[in-house]
C-alpha positions in Angstrom: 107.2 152.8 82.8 105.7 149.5 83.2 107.0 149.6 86.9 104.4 152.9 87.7 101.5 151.3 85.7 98.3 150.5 88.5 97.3 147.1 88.4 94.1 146.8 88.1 92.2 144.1 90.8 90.4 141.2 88.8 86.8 140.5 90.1 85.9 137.1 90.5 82.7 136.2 89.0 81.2 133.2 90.5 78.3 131.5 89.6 76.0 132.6 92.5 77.5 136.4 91.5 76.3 135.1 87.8 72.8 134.0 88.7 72.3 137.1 90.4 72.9 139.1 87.5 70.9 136.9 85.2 68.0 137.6 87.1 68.2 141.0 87.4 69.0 141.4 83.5 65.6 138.9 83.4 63.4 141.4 85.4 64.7 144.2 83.5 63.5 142.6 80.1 60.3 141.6 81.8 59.9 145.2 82.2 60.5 146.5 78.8 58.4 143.6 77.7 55.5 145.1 79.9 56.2 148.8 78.6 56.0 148.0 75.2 52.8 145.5 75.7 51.5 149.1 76.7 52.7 150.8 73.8 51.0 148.3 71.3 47.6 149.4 73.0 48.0 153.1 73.0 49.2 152.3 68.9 45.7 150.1 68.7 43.5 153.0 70.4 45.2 155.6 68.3 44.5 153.4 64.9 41.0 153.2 65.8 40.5 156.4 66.8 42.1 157.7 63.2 39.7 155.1 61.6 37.1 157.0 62.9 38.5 160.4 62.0 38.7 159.4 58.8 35.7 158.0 58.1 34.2 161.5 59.8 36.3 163.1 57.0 35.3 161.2 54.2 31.6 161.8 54.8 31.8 165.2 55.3 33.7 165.8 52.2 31.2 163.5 50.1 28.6 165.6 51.7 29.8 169.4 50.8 30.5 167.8 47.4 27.1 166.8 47.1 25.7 170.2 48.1 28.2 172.0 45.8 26.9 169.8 42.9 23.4 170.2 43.8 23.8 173.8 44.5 25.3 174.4 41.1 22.5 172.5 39.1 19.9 174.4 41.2 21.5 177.5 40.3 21.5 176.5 36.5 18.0 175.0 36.2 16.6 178.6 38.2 18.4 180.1 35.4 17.0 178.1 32.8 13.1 178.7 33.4 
């Protein structure tokens, strides 16, 4: 059984082979470093721009609670004269 086994050819890794591959695996990473440089901006503009949504949010909902409150007490003082 061992007789009809393929033997499998051993590559020879030498160090020019080695240096090769070291800087392709280096440009690679320099390229995910790049993509997610990009990513951390897009994440800052979409924190800023929900700031501003919810500060949008916030004063519109202080607002219709003021009018609500200020339309009820109109509403009660009318009554009252």
């Amino acid at each position: 059984m061992v007789a009809s086994m393929a033997v499998m050819a051993r590559e020879a890794w030498t160090d020019e082979r080695l240096d090769d591959l070291r800087d392709d695996m280096n440009r690679r990473f320099d390229g995910v470093d790049r993509r997610f440089e990009e990513v951390k901006g897009e994440i800052a503009e979409l924190r800023a721009e929900m700031n501003s949504m919810q500060r949008t949010m916030v004063i519109g909902f202080v607002s219709l609670f003021a009018s609500i409150v200020v339309s009820v007490l109109g509403a009660t003082l009318v009554t009252q004269l």
